[in-house]
C-alpha positions as CSV (number, residue, x, y, z in Angstrom):
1,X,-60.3,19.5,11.7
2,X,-59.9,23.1,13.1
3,X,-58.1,23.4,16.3
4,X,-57.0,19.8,16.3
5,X,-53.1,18.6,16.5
6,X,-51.8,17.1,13.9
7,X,-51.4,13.5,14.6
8,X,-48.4,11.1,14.0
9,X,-46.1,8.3,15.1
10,X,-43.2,9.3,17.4
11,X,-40.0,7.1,16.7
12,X,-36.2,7.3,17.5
13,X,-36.9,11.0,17.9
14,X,-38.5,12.1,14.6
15,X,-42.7,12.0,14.2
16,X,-44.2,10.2,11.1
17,X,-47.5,11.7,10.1
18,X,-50.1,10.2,7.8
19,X,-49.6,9.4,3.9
20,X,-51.3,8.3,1.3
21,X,-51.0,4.9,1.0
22,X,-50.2,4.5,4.5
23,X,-52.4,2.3,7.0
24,X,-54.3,4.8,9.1
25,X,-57.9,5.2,10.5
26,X,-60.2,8.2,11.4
27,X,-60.5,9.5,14.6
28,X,-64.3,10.6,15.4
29,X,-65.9,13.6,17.9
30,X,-67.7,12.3,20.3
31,X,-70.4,15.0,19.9
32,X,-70.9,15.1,16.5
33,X,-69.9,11.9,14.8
34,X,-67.6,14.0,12.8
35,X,-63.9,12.6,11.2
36,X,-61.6,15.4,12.4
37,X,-58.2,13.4,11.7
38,X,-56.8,10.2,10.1
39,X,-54.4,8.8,12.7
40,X,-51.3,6.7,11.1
41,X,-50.7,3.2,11.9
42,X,-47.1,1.6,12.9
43,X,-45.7,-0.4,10.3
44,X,-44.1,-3.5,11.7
45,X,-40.6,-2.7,10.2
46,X,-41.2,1.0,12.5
47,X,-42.5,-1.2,15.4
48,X,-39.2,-3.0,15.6
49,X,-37.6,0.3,15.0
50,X,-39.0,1.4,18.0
51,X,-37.8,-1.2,20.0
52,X,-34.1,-1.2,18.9
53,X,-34.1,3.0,19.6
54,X,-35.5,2.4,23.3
55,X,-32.7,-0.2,23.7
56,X,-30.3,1.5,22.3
57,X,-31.1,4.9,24.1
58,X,-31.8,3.0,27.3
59,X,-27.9,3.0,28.6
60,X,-27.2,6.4,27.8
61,X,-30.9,7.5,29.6
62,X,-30.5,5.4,32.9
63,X,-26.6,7.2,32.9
64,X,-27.7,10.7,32.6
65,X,-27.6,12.5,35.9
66,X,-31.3,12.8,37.6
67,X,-30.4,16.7,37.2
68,X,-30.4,16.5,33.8
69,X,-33.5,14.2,33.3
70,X,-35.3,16.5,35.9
71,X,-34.3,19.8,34.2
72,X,-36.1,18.1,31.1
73,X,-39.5,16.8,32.8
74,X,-39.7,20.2,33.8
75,X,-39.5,22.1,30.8
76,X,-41.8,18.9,28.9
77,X,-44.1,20.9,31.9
78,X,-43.9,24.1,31.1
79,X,-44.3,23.3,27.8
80,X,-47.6,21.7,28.6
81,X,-48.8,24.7,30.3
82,X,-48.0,27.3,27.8
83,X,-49.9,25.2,25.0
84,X,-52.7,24.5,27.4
85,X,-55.9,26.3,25.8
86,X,-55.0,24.2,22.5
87,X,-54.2,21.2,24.6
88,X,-57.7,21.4,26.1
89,X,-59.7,21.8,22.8
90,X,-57.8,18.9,21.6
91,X,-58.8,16.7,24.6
92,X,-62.7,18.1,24.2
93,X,-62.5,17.0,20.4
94,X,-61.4,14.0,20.6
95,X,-62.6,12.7,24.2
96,X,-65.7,15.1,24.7
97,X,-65.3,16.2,28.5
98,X,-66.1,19.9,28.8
99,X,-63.0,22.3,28.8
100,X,-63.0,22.9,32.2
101,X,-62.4,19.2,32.2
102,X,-60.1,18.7,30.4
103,X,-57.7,21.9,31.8
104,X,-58.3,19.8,34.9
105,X,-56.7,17.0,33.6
106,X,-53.9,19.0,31.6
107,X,-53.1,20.7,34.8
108,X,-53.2,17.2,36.9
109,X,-50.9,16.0,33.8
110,X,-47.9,18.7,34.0
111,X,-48.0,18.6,38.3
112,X,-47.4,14.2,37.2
113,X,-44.2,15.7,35.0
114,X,-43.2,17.8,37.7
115,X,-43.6,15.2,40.5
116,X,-41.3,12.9,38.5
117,X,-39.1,15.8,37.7
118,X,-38.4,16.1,41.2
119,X,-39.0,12.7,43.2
120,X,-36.6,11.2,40.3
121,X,-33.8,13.4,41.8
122,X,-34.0,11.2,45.0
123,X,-33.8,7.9,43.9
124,X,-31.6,6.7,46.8
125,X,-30.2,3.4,47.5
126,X,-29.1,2.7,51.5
127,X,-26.1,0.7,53.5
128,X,-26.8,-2.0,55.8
129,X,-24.6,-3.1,58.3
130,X,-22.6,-6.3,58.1
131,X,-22.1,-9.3,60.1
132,X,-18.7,-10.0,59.0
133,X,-15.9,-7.5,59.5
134,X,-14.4,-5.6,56.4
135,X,-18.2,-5.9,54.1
136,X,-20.6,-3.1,53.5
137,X,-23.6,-4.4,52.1
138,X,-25.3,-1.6,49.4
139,X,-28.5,-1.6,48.1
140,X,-29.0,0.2,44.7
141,X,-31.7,1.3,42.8
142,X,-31.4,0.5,39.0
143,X,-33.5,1.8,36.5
144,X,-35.6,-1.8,35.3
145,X,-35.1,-1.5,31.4
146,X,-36.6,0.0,28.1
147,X,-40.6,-0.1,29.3
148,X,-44.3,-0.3,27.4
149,X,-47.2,1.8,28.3
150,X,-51.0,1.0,26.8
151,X,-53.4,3.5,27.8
152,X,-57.3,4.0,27.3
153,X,-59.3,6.8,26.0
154,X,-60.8,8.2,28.8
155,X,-58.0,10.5,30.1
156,X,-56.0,10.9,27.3
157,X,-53.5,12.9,29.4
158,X,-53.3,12.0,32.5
159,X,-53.2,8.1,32.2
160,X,-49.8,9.0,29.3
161,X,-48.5,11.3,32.1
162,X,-48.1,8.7,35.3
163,X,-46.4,6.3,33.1
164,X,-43.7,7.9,30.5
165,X,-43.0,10.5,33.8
166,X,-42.3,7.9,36.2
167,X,-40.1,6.1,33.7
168,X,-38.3,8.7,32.2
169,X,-37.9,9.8,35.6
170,X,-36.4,6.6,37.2
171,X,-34.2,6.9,33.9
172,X,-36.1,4.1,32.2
173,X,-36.7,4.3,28.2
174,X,-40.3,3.8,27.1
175,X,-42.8,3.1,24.2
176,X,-46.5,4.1,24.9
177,X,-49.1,2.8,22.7
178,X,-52.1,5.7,23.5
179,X,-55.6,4.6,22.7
180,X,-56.4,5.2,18.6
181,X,-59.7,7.0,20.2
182,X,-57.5,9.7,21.7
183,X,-54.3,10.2,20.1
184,X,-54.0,14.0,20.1
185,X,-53.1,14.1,24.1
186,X,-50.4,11.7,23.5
187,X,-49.1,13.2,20.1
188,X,-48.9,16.6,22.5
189,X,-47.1,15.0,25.0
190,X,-44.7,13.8,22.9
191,X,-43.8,17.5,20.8
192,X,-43.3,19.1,24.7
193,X,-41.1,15.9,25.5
194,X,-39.2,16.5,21.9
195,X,-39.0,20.1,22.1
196,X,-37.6,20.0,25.8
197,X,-34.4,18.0,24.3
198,X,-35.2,14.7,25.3
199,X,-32.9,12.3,23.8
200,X,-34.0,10.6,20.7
201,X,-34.9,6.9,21.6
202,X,-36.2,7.6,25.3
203,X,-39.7,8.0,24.5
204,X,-41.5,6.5,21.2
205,X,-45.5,6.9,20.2
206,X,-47.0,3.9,18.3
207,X,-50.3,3.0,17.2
208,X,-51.9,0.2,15.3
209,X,-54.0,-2.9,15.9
210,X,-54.4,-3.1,19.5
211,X,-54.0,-7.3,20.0
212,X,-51.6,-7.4,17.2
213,X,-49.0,-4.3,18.4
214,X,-49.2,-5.1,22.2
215,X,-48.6,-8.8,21.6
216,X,-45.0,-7.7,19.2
217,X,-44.4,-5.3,21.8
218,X,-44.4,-7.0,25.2
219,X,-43.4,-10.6,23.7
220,X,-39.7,-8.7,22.5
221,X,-36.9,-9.4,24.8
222,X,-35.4,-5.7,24.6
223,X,-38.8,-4.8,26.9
224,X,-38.3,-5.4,30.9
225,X,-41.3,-4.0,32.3
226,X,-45.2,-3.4,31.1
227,X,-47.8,-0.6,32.7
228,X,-51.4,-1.2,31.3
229,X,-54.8,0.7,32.1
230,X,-57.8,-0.6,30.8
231,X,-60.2,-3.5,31.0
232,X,-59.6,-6.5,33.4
233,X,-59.8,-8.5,30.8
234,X,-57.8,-6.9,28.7
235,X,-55.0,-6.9,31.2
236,X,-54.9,-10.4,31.7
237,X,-54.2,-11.1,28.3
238,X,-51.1,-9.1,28.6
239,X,-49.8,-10.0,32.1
240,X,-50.2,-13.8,30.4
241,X,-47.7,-12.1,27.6
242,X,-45.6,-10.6,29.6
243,X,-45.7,-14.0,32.5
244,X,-43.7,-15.4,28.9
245,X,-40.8,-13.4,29.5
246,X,-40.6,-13.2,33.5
247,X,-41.6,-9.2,33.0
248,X,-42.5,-7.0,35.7
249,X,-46.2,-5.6,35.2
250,X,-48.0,-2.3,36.8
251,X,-52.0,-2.9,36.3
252,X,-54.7,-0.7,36.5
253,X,-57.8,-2.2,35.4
254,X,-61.1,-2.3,36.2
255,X,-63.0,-0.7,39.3
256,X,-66.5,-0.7,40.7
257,X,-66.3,1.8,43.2
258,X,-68.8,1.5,46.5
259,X,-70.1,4.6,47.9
260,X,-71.7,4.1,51.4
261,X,-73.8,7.1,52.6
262,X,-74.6,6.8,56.1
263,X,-77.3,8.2,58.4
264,X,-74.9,10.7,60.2
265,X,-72.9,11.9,57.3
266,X,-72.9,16.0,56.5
267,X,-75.8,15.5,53.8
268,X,-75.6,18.6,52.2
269,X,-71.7,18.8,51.9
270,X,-71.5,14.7,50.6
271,X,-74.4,15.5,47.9
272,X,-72.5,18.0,46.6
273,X,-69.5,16.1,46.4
274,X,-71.1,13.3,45.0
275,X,-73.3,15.3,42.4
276,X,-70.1,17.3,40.7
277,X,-68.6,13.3,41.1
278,X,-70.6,10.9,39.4
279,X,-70.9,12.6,36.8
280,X,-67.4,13.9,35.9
281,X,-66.7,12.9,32.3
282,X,-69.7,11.4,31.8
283,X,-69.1,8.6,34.1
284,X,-65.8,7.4,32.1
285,X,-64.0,7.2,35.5
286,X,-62.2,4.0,36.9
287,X,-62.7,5.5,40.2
288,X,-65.8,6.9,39.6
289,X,-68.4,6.5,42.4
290,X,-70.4,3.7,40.9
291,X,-72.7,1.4,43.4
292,X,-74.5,3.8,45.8
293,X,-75.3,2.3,49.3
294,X,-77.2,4.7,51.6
295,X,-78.6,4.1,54.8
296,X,-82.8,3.3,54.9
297,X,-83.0,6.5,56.8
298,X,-82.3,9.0,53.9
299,X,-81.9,6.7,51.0
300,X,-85.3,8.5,49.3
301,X,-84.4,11.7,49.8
302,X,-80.9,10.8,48.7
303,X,-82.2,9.8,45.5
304,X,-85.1,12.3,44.4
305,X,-82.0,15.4,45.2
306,X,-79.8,12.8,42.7
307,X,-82.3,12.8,40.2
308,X,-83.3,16.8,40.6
309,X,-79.7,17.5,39.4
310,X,-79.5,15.0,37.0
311,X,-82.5,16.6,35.1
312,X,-81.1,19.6,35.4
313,X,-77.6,18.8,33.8
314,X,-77.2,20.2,30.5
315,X,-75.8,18.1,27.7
316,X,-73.5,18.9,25.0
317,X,-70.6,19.8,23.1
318,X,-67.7,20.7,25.6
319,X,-66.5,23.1,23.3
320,X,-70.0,24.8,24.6
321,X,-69.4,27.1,27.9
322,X,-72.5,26.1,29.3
323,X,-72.1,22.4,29.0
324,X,-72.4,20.1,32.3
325,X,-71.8,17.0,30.7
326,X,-70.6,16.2,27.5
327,X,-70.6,13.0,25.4
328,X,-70.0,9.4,25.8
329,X,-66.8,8.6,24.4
330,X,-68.1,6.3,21.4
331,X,-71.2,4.2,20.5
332,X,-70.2,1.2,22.5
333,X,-70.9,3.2,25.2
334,X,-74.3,4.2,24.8
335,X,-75.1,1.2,24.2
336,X,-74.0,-0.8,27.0
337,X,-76.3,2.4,29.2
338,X,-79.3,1.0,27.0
339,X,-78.7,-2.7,28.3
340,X,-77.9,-1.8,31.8
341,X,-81.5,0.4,32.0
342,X,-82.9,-2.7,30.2
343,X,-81.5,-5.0,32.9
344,X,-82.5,-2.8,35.6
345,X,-86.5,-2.2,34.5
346,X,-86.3,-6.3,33.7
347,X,-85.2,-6.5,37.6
348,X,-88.2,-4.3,39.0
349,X,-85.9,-1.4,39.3
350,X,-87.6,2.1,39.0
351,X,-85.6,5.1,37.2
352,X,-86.3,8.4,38.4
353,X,-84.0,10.1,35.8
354,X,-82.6,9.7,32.6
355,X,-82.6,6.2,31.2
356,X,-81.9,7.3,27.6
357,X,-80.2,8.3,24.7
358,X,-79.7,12.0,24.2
359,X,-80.7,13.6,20.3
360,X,-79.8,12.2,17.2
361,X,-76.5,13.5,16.6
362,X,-73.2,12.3,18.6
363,X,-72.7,9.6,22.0
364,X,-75.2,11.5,24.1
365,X,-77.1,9.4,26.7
366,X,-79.0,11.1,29.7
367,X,-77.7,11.4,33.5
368,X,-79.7,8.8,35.4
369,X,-80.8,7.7,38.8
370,X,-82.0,3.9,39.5
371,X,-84.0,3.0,42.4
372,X,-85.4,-0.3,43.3
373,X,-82.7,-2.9,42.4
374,X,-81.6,-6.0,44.5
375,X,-77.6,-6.4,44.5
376,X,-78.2,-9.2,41.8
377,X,-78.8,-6.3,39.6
378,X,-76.2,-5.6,36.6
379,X,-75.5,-2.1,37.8
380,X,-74.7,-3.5,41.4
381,X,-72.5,-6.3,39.6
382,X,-70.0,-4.9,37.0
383,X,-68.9,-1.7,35.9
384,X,-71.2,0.4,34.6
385,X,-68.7,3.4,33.1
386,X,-71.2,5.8,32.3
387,X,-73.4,8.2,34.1
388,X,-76.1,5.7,35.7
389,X,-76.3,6.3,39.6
390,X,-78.1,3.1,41.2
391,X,-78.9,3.6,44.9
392,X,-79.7,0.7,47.5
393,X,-80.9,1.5,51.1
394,X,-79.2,-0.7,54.0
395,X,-79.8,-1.1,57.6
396,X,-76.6,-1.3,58.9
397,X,-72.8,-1.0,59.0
398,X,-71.9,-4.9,58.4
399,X,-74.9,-5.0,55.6
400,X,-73.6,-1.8,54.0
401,X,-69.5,-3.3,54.6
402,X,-71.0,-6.7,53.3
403,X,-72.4,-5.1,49.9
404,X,-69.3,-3.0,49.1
405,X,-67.4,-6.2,49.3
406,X,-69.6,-7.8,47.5
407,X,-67.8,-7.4,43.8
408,X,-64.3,-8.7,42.5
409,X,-63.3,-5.5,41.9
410,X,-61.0,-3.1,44.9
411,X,-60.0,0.0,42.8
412,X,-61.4,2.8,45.0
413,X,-64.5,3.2,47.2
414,X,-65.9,6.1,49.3
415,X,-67.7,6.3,52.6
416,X,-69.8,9.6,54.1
417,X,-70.1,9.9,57.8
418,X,-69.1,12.0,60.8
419,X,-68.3,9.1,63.3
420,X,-64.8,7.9,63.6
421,X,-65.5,5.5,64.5
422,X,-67.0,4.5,61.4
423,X,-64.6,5.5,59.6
424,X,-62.4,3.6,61.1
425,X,-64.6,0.4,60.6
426,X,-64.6,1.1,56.7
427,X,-61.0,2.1,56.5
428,X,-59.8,-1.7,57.4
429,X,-63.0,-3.3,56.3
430,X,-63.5,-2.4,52.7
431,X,-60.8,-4.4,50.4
432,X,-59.7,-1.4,47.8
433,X,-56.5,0.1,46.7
434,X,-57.9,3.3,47.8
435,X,-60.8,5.2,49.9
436,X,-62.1,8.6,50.7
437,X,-63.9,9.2,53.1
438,X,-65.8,12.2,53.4
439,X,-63.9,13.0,50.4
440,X,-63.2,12.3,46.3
441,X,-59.8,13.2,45.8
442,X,-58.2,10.1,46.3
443,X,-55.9,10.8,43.0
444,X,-53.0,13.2,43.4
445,X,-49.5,13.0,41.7
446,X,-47.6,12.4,45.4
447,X,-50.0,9.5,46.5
448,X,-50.2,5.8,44.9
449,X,-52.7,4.9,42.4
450,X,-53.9,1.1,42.6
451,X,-56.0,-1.4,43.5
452,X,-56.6,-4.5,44.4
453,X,-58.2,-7.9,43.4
454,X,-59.6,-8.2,39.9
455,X,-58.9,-3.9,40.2
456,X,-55.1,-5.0,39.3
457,X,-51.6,-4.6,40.8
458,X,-49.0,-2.2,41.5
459,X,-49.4,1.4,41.7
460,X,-48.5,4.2,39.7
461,X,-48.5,8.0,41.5
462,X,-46.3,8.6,44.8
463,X,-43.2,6.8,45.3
464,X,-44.5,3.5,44.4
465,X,-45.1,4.4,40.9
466,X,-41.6,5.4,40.4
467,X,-40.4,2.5,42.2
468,X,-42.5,0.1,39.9
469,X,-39.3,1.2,37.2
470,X,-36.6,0.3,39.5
471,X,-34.9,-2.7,40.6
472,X,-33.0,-3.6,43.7
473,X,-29.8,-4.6,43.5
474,X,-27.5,-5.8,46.5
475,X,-24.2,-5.5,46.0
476,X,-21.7,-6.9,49.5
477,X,-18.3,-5.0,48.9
478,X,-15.7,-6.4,51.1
């Protein structure tokens, strides 16, 4: 339990730790198997506590000048950073990234608070002019109503970030339920959001039974809007919830990126991209690069350089300087690696690294390269989330266009190659929410965040995330 926050409920401004006799359950590191913490569960009583404060504080919030909510995202920011080497051993104990990692994230977190801090100033309705003499006609922005956020485990930070930001920026009031695997980044988030002075009311932390608490959450009237990140399926169990009341819903579920490697991309400068990518938290990315399409002419090459670095990554703690990659995020994980590598070898496929667990202690499973495979193949079919790399050889630009489509999924996808003209075929080609091309950062705090098909709706990041908490209003003055 050393170096780890303690961890508690947040509710109508006053936190609520674990007690005997009190509903909780352990929270586990990834590397060892370890208990480092009993986190407390919401009591239903303290659920609909929750709910009243957020209406309650919800007129108050949305009429408090956007200099005044700014000046209070920023100092939640500075906060952030001034805590940030505890912050960052809290994220590696509970999530397992390395600490280089997870500052990454914790700095990617505070520029979200600050983004907010500032875009939330401009909030700006317009006038349009009338047809009849004597009528303005305004349009206004209005803050949508007391919101709940569900977030996953695998950035404990930055997926709390883009949603209580944006809504506390738009002046909205909000309830997050953070994932029971990762509490500590929330429970932080939270103490800089209390200790900057935010109201009490405008931001609550629950946790409990996932179907059970989401289902009392989003089926209450006081809530107007739900943000979600996790599992398609998942999320359309609670847009059915939230269909029930007419609610508005922000979903970011699951992706399956592409990554198309053509014959005239920079090779050395993509491989390097793509070796410090794939396997960036282990995998545990939504946008990670995931099917791997590279043209016939390089494809082998391509995949014995993949496999040279993924033997060479070392595994381990992330508390451990020399770590490359650090854990999988629980045992559910390492197992759904196993059944992928089984599907693949049933399927002819051939791996050249990896392919197994890692030691006897913690969620440790090997970086590893698949060859071999026909896009029937598991790894070519749903989301692997997890540091397997499959690679397919394709002939041309339709084939390779063809294969990227060729999943329900359209979070993100990522194309190599010095042509424009190439690019310019994948850019209105591919159907995703987002694409890099000759690039992975596709996820900054000023640009939206969002796919498309079975990948979701909405976006969170940029304007559009902050305009996901508004509502239009017309209003003809005459």
């Amino acid at each position: 339990m050393i170096d780890y926050l303690p961890l508690s409920l947040y509710i109508d401004g006053r936190f609520i730790a674990a007690a005997p006799g009190r509903v909780s359950e352990p929270v586990v590191d990834p590397a060892t198997g370890d208990t480092i913490a009993e986190l407390p569960h919401a009591t239903d009583a303290e659920l609909d506590e929750a709910l009243a404060a957020a209406d309650r504080a919800f007129p108050l919030w949305a009429a408090t000048s956007p200099l005044e909510r700014s000046d209070i995202l920023r100092r939640a920011a500075a906060l952030l950073r001034e805590r940030m080497d505890t912050l960052c051993r809290t994220m590696t104990l509970e999530q397992g990234k390395p600490l280089a990692e997870a500052r990454g994230e914790w700095t990617h977190a505070c520029e979200i608070f600050e983004w907010c801090a500032e875009e939330g100033r401009r909030v700006y309705g317009r006038i349009i002019r009338s047809r009849l003499p004597g009528t303005d006609h305004l349009v206004l922005a209005e803050p949508v109503g007391p919101c709940a956020a569900f977030t996953p485990w695998n950035f404990p930070a930055l997926s709390p970030a883009r949603k209580v930001a944006a809504a506390l920026g738009a002046g909205c009031t909000v309830i997050l339920r953070a994932s029971s695997e990762t509490p500590g980044c929330a429970v932080a988030i939270m103490q800089a959001l209390h200790d900057a002075g935010l109201p009490k009311g405008c931001a609550q932390l629950v946790f409990g039974r996932a179907s059970h608490l989401s289902e009392k959450i989003i089926l209450s009237p006081l809530i107007r809007k739900i943000s979600f990140t996790g599992s398609t399926a998942v999320g359309k169990q609670l847009m059915v919830l939230a269909a029930q009341g007419a609610k508005r819903s922000t979903m970011e579920l699951g992706g399956n990126a592409p990554v198309i490697v053509f014959g005239d991309a920079d090779y050395e400068r993509s491989m390097a991209m793509l070796k410090a990518g794939k396997f960036r938290n282990a995998g545990q990315v939504c946008v990670s690069p995931a099917r791997f399409f590279v043209h016939e002419s390089i494809a082998d090459r391509f995949a014995r350089d993949m496999a040279d670095h993924a033997d060479g990554l070392k595994l381990g703690s992330g508390l451990l300087p020399d770590t490359a990659m650090g854990p999988l995020a629980n045992p559910r994980r390492v197992d759904a690696m196993e059944e992928f590598v089984a599907d693949a070898g049933s399927r002819g496929g051939t791996v050249l690294a990896g392919g197994r667990r890692d030691g006897d202690a913690g969620n440790f499973f090997r970086p590893t390269v698949v060859t071999g495979l026909d896009p029937a193949a598991a790894l070519f079919r749903a989301e692997c989330f997890g540091p397997i790399l499959p690679v397919m050889p394709f002939a041309t630009l339709d084939e390779a266009i063809t294969l990227a489509n060729g999943v329900v999924e359209g979070l993100a996808g990522y194309a190599f190659t010095t042509s424009l003209r190439t690019a310019q075929e994948v850019m209105h080609r591919v159907k995703t929410g987002m694409l890099g091309v000759n690039t992975l950062a596709i996820s900054t705090p000023e640009a939206p965040f969002g796919g498309v098909g079975e990948s979701g709706n909405g976006s969170e990041g940029g304007i559009e995330g902050l305009q996901a908490y508004l509502d239009t209003k017309l209003v003809s003055l005459a």
